[in-house]
FIPA-252994 format. One line per field, with one value per residue (C-alpha): residue number from 1; y, z, x. Coordinates in steps of 0.5 Angstrom, whole numbers, always signed. Each point is the difference from the previous one (the first is absolute). Layout:
num c(NUM ...)
c2 c(Y ...)
c3 c(Z ...)
c1 c(X ...)
This chain:
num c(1 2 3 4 5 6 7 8 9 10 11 12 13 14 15 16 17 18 19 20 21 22 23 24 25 26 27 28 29 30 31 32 33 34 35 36 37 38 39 40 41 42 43 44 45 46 47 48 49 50 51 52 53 54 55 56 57 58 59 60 61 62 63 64 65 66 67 68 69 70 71 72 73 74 75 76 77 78 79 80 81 82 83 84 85 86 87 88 89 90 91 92 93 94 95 96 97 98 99 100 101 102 103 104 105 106 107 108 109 110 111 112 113 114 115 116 117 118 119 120 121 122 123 124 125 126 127 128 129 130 131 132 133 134 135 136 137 138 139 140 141 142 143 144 145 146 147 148 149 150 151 152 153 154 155 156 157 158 159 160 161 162 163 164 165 166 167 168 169 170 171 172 173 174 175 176 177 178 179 180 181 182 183 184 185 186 187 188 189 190 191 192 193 194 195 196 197 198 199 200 201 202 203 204 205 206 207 208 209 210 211 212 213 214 215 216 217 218 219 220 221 222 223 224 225 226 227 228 229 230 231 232 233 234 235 236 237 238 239 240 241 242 243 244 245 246 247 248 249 250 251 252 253 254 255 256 257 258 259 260 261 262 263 264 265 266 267 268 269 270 271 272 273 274 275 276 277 278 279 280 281 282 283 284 285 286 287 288 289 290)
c2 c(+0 +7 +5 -1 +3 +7 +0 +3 -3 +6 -3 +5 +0 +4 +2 +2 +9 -1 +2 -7 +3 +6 -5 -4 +6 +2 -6 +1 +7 -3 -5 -7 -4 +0 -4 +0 -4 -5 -7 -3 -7 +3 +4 -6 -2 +7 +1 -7 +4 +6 -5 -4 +6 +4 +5 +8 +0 -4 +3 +5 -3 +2 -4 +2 -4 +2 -2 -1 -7 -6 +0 -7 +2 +6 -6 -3 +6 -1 -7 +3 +5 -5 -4 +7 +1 -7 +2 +4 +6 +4 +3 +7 +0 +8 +1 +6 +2 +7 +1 -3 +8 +1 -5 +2 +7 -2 -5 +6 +5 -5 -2 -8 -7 -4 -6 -4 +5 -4 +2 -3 +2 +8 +4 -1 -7 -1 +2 -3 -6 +1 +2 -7 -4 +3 +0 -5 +3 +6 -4 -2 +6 +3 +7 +3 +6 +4 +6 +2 +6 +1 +2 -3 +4 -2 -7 +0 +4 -5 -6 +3 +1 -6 -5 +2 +3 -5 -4 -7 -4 +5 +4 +6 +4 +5 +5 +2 +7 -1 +4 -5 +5 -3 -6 -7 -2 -7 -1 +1 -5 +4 +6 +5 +5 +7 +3 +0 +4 +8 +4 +6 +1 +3 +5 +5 +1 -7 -2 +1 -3 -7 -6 +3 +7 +3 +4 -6 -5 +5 -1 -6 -1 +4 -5 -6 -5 +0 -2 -5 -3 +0 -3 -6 -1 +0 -4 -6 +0 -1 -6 -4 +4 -5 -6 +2 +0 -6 -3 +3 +6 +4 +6 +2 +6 +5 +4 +6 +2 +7 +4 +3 -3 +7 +1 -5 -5 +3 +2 -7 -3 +4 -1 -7 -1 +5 -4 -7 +3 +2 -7 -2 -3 +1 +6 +3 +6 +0 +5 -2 +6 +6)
c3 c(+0 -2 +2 -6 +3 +1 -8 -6 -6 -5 -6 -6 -6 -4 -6 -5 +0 +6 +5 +3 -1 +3 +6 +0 -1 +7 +4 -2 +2 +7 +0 -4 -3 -7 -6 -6 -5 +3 -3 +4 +1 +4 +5 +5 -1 +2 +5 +4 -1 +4 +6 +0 -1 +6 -5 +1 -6 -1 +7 -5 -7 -6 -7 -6 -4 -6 -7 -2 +3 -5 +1 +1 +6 +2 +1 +5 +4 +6 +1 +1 +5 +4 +1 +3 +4 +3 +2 +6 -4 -1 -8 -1 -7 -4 -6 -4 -6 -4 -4 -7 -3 +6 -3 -7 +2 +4 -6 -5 +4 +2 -7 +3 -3 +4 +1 -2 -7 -7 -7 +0 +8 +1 +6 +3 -2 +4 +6 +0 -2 +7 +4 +0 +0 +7 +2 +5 +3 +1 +3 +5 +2 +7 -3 -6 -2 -6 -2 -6 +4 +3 -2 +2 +7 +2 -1 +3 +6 +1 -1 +6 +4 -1 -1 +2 +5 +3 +6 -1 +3 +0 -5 -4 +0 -6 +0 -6 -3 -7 -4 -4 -6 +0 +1 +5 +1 -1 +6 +5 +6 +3 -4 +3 -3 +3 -4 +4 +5 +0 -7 +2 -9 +0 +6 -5 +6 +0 -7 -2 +7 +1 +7 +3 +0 +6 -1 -4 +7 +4 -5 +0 +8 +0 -3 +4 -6 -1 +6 +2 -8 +3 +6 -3 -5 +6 +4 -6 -1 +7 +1 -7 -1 +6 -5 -6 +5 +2 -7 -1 -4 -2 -3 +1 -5 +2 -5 +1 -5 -2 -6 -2 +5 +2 +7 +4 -2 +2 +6 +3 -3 +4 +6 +0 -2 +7 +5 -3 +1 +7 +1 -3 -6 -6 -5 -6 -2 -7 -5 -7 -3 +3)
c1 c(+0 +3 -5 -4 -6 +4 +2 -4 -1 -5 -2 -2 -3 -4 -2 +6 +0 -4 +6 +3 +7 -1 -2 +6 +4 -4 +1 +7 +1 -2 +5 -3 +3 -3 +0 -5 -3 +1 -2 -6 +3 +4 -4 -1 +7 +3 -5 +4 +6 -2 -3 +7 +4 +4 +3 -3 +0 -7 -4 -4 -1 -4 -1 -4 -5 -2 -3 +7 -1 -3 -7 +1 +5 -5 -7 +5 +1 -6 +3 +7 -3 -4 +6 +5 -8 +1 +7 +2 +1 -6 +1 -4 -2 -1 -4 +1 -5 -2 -6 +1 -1 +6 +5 -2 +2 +6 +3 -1 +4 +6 -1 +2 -1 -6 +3 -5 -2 +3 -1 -7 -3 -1 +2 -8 +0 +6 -2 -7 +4 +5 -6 -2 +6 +0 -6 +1 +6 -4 -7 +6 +3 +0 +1 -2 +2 -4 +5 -5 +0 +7 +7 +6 +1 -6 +1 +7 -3 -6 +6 +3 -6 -3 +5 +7 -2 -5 +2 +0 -6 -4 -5 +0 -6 -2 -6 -1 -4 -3 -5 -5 -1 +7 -1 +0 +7 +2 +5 -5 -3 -6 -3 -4 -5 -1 -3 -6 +3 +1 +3 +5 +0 -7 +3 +4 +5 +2 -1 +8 +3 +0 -1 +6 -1 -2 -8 -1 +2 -4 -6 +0 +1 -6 -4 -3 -1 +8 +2 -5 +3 +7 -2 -4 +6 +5 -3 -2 +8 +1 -4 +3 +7 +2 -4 +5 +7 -2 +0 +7 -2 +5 -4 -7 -3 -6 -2 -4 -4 -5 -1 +6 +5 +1 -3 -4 +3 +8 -2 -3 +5 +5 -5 +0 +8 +2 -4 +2 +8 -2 -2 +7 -1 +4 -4 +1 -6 +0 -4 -1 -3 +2)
């Protein structure tokens, strides 16, 4: 036994131009030994090297999959997970994806090759052909990150809140702020809907101002409705957050949602995310749309 239990072993994959690399580019920064494209069948094997190994070197570890693989290689991939989750070390497996329009604009920009396009597969085809060859990958994910809506930086400073920084054994929360005129987003556990409660947008005072300025916080202070909503809310993640811990849930994504994503919604999340902070769990507040 060499403490397998205190080493970690982050697996990522994702969508090609969705931003893996600049994850692996992270973890790296914060000290993990990285290595990519790293063929499927030897995922399992790895993996018993990390456990057996005494070298520093394998005590924060992270390898990428991707489409590079075989598809028959990739098929394979949820049985090579389960043989590294019936072992001692407890492998955490991150999925990046963008919207299709997304990856189309990235690829034009960087002017790169999709690793799966030919002289007979377009650039769209192509990545309607990866996204189901990682289906099952990302089905199995314990976190799933959509960079549709974010650059570079916001994705490496959610790496390093979410992940790098995260202790071990213990469980990264995240309240997320949207706006559903935008859209649902897809890497989330619970959503709720407040729309319901008190608009600051039609107080032309308020209107330019978002959740976290302080005449909005005083307005929506001021209206009962919203703090009975922090406090149902508050008080369902208490009583099933201890469920998902126990399950050895790595991450947990709460998202908030009201019309634009700029008001009700950045304040409950700021609300929920300071009083599970003071309970001392590990909480990252993210706002999607301001």
């Amino acid at each position: 036994m060499n403490g397998a239990g205190s080493k970690r072993l982050v697996i990522v994959s994702g969508l090609s131009g969705a931003g893996k690399t600049v994850v692996l580019h992270a973890l790296e920064d914060h000290g993990y030994y990285c290595i990519d494209n790293l063929p499927v069948s030897f995922l399992a094997g790895f993996a018993d090297l990390v456990i057996a190994s005494n070298l520093p070197l394998y005590r924060q570890v992270a390898v990428g999959i991707d489409a590079r693989n075989p598809a028959q290689a990739l098929s394979g991939f949820t049985d090579e997970l389960g043989r590294i989750r019936a072992t001692e070390l407890l492998p955490e497996l991150v999925y990046v994806e963008a919207d299709e329009e997304v990856l189309i604009k990235r690829f034009s920009e960087t002017r790169r090759k999709h690793p799966l396009s030919t002289g007979s597969r377009g650039l769209r085809d192509a990545i309607a052909s990866e996204r189901a060859l990682l289906e099952p990958i990302a089905a199995a994910a314990d976190l799933r990150i959509d960079t549709t809506h974010s650059n570079i930086h916001q994705l490496r400073d959610l790496v390093r809140a979410r992940i790098a920084q995260r202790e071990p054994d213990s469980m990264s929360l995240q309240f997320l702020s949207f706006g559903y005129k935008h859209g649902v987003p897809p890497d989330c556990d619970f959503v709720f809907d407040l729309r319901c409660l008190p608009n600051p947008h039609w107080h032309a005072r308020l209107r330019d101002h978002t959740g976290r300025h302080p005449e909005v916080v005083a307005f929506l202070e001021n209206a009962p409705q919203v703090a009975a909503m922090i406090t149902d809310i508050g008080d369902f993640l208490t009583r099933w957050i201890p469920r998902f811990e126990a399950e050895n849930r790595s991450y947990l994504t709460v998202a908030c949602g009201c019309t634009g994503g700029r008001h009700r919604s950045v304040y409950v999340a700021e609300q929920l995310g300071a009083s599970f902070r003071a309970r001392g769990k590990t909480v990252l507040v993210s706002h999607r749309d301001i």
